[in-house]
MIFIRO-299572 format. One record per residue: residue number from 1; x, z, y of N, C-alpha, C in turn. Coordinates in steps of 0.05 Angstrom, whole numbers. Each point is the difference from the previous one (the first is absolute). Last residue first. Example, Ala and Ser with C-alpha at 12.3 -4.5 7.8 and 13.67 -1.06 7.14 Angstrom:
REM residues 2
<node num="2" n_x="257" n_z="142" n_y="-45" ca_x="16" ca_z="1" ca_y="24" c_x="-15" c_z="14" c_y="22"/>
<node num="1" n_x="6" n_z="-1" n_y="-115" ca_x="-18" ca_z="0" ca_y="24" c_x="18" c_z="0" c_y="24"/>
REM end
This chain:
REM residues 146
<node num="146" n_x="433" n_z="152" n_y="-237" ca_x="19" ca_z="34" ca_y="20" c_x="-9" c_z="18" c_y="-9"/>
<node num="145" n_x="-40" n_z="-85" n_y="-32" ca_x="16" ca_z="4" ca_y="-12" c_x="11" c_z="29" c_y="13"/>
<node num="144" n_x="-79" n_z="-26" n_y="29" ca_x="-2" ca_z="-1" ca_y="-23" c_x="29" c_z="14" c_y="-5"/>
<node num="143" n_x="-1" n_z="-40" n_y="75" ca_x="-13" ca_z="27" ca_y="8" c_x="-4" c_z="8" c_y="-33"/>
<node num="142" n_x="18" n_z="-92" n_y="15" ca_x="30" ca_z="23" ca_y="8" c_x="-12" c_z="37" c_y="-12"/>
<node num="141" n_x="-63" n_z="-75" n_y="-13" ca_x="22" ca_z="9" ca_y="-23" c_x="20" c_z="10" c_y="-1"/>
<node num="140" n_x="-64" n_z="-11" n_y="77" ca_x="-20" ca_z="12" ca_y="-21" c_x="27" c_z="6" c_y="-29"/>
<node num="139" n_x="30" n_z="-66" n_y="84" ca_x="-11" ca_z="36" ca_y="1" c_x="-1" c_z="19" c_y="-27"/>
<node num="138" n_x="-5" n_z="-99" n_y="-14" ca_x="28" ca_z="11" ca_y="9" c_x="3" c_z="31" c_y="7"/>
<node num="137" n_x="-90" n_z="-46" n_y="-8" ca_x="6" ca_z="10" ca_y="-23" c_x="32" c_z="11" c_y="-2"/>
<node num="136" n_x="-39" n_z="-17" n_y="81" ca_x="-9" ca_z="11" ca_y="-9" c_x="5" c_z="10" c_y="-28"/>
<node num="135" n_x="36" n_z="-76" n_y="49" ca_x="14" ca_z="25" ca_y="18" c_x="-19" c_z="29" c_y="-23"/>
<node num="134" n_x="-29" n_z="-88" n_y="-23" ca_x="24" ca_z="-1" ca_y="-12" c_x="10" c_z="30" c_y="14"/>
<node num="133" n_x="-89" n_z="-22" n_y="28" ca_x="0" ca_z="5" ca_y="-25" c_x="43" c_z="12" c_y="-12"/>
<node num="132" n_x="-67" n_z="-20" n_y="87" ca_x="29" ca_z="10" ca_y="-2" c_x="13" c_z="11" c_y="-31"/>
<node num="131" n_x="-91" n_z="-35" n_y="27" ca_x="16" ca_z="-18" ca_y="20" c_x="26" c_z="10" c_y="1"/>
<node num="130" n_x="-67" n_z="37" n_y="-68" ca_x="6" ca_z="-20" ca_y="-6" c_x="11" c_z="-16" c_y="30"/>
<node num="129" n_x="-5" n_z="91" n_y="2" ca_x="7" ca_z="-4" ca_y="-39" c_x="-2" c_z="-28" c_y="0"/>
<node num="128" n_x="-19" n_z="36" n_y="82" ca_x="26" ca_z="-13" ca_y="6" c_x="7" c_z="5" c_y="-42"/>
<node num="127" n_x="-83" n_z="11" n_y="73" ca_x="-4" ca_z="-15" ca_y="-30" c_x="32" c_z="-13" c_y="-12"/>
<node num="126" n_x="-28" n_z="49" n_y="80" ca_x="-8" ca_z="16" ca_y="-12" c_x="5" c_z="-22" c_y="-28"/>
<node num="125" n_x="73" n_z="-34" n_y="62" ca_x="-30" ca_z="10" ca_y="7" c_x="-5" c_z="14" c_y="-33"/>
<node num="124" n_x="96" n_z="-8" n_y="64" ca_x="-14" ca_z="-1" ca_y="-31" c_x="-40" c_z="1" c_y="14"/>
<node num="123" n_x="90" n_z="7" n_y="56" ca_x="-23" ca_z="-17" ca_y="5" c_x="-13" c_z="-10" c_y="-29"/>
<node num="122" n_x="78" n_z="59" n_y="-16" ca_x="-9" ca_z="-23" ca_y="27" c_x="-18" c_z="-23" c_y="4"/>
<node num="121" n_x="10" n_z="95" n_y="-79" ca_x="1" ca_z="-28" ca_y="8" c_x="-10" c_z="-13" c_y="18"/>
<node num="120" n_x="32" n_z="101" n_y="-26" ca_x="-17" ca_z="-16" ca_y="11" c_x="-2" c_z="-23" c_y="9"/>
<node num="119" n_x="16" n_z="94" n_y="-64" ca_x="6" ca_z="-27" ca_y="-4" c_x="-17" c_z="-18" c_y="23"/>
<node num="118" n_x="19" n_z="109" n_y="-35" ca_x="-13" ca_z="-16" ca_y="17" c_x="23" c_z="-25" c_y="5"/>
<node num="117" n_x="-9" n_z="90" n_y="-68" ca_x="30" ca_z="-21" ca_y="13" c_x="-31" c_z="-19" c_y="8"/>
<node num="116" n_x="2" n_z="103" n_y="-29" ca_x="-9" ca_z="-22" ca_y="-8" c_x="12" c_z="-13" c_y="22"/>
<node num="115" n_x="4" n_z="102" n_y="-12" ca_x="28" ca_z="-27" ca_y="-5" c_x="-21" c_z="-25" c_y="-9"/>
<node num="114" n_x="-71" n_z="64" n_y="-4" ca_x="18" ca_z="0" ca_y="1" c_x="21" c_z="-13" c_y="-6"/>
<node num="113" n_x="-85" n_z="-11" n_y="43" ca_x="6" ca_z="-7" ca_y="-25" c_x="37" c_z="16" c_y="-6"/>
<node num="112" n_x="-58" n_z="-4" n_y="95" ca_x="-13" ca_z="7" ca_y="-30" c_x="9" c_z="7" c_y="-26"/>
<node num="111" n_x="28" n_z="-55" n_y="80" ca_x="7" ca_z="29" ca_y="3" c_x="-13" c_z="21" c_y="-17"/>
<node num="110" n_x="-7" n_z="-96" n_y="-7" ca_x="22" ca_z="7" ca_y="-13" c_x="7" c_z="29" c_y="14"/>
<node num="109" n_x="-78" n_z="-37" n_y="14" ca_x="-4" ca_z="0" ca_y="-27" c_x="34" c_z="11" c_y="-7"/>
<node num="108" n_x="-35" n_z="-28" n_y="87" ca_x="-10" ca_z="24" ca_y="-13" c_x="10" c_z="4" c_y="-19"/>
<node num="107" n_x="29" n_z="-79" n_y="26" ca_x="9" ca_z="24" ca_y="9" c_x="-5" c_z="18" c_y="-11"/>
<node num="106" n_x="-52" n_z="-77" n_y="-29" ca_x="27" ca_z="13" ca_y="-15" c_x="22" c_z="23" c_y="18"/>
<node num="105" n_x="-95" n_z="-3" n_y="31" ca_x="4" ca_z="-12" ca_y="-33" c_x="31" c_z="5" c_y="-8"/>
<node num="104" n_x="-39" n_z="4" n_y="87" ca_x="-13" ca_z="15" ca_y="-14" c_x="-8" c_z="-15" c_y="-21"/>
<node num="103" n_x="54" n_z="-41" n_y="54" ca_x="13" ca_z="27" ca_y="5" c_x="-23" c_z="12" c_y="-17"/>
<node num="102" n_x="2" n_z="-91" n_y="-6" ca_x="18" ca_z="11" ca_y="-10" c_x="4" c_z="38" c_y="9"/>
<node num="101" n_x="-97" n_z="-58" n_y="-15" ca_x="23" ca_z="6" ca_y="19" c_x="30" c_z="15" c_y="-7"/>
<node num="100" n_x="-71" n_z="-73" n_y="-52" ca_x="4" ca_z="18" ca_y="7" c_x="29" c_z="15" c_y="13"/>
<node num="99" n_x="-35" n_z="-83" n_y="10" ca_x="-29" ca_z="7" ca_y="-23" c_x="9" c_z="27" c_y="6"/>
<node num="98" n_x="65" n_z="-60" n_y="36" ca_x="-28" ca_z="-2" ca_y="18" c_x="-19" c_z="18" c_y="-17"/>
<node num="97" n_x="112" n_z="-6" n_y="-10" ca_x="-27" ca_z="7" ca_y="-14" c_x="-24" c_z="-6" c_y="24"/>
<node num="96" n_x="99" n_z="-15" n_y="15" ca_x="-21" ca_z="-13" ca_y="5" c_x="-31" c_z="8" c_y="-15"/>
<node num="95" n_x="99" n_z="43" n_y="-29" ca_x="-7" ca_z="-3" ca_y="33" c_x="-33" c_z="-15" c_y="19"/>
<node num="94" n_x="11" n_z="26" n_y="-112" ca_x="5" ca_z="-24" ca_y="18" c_x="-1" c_z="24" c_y="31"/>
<node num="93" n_x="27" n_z="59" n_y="-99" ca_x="-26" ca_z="-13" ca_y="22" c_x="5" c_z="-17" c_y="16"/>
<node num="92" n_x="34" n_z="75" n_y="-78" ca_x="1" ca_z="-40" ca_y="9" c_x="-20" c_z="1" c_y="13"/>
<node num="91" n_x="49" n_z="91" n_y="-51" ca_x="-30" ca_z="-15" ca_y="11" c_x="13" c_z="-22" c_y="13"/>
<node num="90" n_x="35" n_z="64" n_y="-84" ca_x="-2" ca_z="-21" ca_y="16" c_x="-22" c_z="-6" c_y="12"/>
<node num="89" n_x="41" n_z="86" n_y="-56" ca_x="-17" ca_z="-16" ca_y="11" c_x="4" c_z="-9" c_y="15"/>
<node num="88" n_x="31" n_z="68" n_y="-77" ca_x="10" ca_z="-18" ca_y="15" c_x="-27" c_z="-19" c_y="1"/>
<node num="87" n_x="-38" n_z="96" n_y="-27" ca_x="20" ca_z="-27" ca_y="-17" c_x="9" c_z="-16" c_y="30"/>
<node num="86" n_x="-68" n_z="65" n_y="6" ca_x="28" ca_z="16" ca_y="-11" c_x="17" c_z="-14" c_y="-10"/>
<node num="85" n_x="-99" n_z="11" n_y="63" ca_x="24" ca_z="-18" ca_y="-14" c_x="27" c_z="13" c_y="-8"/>
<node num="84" n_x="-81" n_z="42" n_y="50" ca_x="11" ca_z="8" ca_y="-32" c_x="15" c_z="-22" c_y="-11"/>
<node num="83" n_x="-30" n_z="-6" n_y="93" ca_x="5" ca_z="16" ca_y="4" c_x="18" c_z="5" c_y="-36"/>
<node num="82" n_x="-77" n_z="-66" n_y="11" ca_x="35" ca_z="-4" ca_y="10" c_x="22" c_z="27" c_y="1"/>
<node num="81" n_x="-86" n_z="20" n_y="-22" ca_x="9" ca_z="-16" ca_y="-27" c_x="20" c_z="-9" c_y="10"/>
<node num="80" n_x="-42" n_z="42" n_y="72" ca_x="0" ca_z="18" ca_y="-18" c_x="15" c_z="-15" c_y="-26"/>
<node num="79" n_x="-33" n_z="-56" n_y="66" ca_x="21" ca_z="16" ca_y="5" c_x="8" c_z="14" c_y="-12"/>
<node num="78" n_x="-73" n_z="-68" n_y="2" ca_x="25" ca_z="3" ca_y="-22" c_x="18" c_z="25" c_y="2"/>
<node num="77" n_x="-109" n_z="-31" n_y="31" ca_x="33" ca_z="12" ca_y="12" c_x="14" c_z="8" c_y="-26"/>
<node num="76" n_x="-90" n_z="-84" n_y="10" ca_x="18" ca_z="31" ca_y="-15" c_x="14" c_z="4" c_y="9"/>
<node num="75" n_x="-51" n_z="-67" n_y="35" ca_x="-6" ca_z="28" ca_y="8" c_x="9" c_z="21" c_y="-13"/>
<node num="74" n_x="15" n_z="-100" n_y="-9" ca_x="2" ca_z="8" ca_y="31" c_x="-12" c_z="33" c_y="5"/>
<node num="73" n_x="9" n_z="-37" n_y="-91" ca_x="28" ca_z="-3" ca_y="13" c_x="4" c_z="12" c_y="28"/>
<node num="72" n_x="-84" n_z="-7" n_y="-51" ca_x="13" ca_z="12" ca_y="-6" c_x="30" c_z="6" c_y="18"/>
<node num="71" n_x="-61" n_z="-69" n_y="20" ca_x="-15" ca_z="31" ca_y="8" c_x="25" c_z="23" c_y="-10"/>
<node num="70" n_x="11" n_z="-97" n_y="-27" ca_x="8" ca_z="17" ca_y="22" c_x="-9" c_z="25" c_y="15"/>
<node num="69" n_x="-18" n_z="-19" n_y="-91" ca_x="28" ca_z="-12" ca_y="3" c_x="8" c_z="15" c_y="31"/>
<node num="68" n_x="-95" n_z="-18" n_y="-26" ca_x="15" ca_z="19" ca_y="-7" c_x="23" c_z="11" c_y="2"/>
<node num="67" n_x="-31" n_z="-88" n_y="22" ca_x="-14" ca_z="22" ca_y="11" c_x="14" c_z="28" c_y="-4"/>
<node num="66" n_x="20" n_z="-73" n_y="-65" ca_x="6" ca_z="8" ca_y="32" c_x="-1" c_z="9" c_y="24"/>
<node num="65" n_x="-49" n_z="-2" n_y="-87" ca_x="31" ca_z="16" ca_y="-2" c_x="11" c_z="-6" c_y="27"/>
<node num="64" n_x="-89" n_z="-37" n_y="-10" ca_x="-4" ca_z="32" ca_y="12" c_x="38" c_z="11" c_y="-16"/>
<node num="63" n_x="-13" n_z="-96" n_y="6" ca_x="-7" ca_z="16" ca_y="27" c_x="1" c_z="21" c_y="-2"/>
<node num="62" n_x="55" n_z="-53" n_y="-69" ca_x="-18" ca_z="9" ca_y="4" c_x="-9" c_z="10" c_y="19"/>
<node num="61" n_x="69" n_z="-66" n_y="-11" ca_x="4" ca_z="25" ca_y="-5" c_x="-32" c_z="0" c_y="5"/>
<node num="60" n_x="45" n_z="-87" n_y="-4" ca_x="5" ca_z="19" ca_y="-34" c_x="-18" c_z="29" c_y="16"/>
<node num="59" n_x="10" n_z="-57" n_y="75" ca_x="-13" ca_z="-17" ca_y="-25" c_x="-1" c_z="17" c_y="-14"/>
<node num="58" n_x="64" n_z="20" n_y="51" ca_x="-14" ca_z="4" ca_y="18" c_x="-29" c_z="-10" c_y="-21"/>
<node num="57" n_x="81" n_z="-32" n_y="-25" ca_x="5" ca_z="38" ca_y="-1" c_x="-24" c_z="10" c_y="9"/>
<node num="56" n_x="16" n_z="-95" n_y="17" ca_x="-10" ca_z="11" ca_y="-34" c_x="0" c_z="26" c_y="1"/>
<node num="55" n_x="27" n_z="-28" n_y="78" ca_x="-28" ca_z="-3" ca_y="-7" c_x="-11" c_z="5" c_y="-23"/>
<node num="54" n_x="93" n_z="9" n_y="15" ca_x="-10" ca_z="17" ca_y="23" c_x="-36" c_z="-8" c_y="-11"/>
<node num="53" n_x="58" n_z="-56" n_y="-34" ca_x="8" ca_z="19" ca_y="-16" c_x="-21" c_z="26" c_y="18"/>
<node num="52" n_x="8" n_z="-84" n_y="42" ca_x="-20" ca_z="1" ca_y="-24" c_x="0" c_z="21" c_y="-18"/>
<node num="51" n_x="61" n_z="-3" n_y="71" ca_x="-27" ca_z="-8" ca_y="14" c_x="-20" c_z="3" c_y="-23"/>
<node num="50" n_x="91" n_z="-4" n_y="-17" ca_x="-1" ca_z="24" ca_y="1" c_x="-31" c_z="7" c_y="9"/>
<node num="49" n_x="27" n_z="-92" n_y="-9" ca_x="1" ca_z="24" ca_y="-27" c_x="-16" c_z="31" c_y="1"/>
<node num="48" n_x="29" n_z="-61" n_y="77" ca_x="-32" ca_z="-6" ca_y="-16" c_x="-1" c_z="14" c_y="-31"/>
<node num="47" n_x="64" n_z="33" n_y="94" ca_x="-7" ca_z="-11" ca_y="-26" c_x="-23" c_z="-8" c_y="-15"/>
<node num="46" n_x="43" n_z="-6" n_y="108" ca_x="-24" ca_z="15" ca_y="-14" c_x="12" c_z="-4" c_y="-36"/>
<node num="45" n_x="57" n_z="20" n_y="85" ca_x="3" ca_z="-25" ca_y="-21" c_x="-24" c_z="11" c_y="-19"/>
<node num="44" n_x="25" n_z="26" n_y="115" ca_x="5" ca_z="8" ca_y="-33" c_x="-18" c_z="-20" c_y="-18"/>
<node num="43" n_x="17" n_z="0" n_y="95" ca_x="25" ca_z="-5" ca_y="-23" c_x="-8" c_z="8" c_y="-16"/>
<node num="42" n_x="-52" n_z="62" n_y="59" ca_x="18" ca_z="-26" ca_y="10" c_x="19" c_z="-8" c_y="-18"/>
<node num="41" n_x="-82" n_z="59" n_y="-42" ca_x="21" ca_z="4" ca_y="22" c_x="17" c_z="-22" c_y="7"/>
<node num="40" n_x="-69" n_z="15" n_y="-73" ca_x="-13" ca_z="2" ca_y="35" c_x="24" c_z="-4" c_y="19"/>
<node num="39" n_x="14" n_z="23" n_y="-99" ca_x="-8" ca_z="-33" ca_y="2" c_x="-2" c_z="-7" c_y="35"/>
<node num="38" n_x="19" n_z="96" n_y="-54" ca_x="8" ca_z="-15" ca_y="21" c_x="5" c_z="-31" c_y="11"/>
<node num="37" n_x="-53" n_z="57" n_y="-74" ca_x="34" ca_z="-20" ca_y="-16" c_x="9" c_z="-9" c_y="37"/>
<node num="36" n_x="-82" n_z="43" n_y="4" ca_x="16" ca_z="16" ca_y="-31" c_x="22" c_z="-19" c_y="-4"/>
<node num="35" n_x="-54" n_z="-31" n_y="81" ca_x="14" ca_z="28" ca_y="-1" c_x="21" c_z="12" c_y="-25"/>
<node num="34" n_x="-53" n_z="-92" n_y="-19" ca_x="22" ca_z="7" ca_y="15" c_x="17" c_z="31" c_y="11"/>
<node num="33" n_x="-84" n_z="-17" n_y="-56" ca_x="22" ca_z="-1" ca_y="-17" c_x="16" c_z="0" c_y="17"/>
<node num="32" n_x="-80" n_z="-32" n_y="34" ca_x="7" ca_z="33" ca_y="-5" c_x="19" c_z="6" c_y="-14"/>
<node num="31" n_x="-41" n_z="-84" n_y="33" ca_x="28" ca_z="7" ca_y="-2" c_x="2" c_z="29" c_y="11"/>
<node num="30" n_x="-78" n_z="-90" n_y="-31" ca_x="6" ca_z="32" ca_y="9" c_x="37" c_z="6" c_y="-4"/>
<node num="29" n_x="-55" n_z="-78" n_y="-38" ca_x="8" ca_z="-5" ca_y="14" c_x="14" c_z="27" c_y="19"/>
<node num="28" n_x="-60" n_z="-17" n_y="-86" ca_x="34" ca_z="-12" ca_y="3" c_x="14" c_z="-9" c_y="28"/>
<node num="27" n_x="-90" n_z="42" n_y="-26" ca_x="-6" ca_z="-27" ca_y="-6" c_x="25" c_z="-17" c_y="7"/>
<node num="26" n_x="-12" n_z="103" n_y="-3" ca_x="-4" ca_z="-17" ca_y="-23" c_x="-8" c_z="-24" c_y="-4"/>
<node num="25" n_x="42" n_z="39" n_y="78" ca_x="17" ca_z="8" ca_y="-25" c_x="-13" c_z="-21" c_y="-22"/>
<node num="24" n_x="-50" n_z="17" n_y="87" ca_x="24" ca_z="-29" ca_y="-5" c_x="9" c_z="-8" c_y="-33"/>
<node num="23" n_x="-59" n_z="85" n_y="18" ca_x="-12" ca_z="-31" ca_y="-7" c_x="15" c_z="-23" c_y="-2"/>
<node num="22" n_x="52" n_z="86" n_y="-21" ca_x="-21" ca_z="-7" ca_y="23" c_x="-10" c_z="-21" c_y="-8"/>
<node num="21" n_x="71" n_z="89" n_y="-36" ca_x="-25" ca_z="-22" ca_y="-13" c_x="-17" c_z="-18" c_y="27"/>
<node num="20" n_x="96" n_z="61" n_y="-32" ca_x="-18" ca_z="2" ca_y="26" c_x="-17" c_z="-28" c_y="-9"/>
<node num="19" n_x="67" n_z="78" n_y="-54" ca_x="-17" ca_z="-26" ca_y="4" c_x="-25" c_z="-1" c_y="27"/>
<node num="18" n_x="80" n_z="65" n_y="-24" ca_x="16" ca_z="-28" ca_y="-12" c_x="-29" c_z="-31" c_y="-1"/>
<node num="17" n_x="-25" n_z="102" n_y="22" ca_x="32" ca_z="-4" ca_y="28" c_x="6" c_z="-36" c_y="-18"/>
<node num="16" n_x="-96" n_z="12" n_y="-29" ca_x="22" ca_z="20" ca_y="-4" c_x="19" c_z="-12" c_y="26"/>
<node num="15" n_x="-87" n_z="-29" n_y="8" ca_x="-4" ca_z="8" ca_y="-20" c_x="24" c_z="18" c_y="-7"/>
<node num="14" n_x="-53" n_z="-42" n_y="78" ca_x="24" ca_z="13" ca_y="-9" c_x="0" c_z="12" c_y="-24"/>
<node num="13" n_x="-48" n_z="-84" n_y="57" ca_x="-10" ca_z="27" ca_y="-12" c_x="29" c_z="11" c_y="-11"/>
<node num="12" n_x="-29" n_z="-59" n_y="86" ca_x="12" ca_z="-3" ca_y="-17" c_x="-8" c_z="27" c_y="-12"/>
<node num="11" n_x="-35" n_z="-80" n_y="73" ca_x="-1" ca_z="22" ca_y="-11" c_x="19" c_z="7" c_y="-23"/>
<node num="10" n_x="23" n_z="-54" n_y="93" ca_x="-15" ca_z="3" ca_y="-24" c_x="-1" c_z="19" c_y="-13"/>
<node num="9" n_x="39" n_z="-13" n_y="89" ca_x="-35" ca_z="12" ca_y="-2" c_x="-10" c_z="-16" c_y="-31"/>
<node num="8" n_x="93" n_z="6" n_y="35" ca_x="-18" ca_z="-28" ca_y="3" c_x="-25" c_z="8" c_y="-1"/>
<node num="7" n_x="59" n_z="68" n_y="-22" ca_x="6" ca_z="-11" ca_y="31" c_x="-15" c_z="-22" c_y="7"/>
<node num="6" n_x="-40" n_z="47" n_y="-81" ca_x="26" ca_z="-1" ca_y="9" c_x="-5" c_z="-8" c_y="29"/>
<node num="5" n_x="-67" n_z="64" n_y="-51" ca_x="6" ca_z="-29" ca_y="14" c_x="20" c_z="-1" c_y="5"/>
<node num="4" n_x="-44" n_z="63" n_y="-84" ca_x="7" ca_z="6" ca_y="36" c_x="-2" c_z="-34" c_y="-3"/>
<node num="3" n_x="-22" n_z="74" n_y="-70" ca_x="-6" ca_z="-26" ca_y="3" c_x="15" c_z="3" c_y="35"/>
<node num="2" n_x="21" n_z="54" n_y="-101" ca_x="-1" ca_z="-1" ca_y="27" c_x="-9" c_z="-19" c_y="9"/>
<node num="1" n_x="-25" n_z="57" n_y="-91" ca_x="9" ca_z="-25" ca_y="9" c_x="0" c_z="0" c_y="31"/>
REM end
């Protein structure tokens, strides 16, 4: 488990890239959810849906799988298994990811993979399955059908 301080000097524990847990958080006031759905940024249109859907997610998971989760993610090198893709591949990634960095992720990833097709939605944040849901599933059934 990660423990740090945000910018406000509250404490926060990290449990996976999709849950950030703080004292605010659990007495409903915290806005760690923003980065992941680009809530933080000028104009943008918080969702309370998406706000609760983000907390419940954060609620359901178990500390030591999340834990796990990201230990895993942040210290396995894929390269070698990207490298053996052999099927048509799509990568999607927001322009705006704050969680994770587009160049060492889906760049990387598509000089890896062979003929794999890089997708990058403007000003998409890391949580663009649900702020760019319709452009997403439109993608996902072109790319399906070709």
């Amino acid at each position: 488990m990660g423990v740090r301080r945000d910018t406000s000097g509250t404490l926060i524990f990290a449990f996976s890239h999709t849950i950030l847990i703080s004292f605010k958080l659990w007495i409903g006031v915290g806005a760690y959810y923003m980065p992941f759905y680009g809530f933080n940024r000028p104009g943008a249109k918080i969702s309370q849906g998406i706000r609760e859907g983000f907390w419940l997610q954060g609620m359901m998971c178990g500390f030591k799988a999340a834990y796990d989760c990201i230990k895993a993610f942040s210290e396995t090198d894929f390269t070698e298994d990207l490298k053996k893709v052999d099927v048509p591949t799509l990568v999607i990634h927001g322009s705006d990811d704050q969680i994770v960095p587009i160049n060492a992720s889906a760049r990387a990833t598509i000089k890896l993979v062979p003929d794999a097709i890089l997708k990058i939605y403007l000003d998409a944040p890391h949580g663009l399955a649900e702020t760019h849901r319709d452009q997403l599933n439109t993608d996902l059934e072109q790319f399906c059908r070709s």
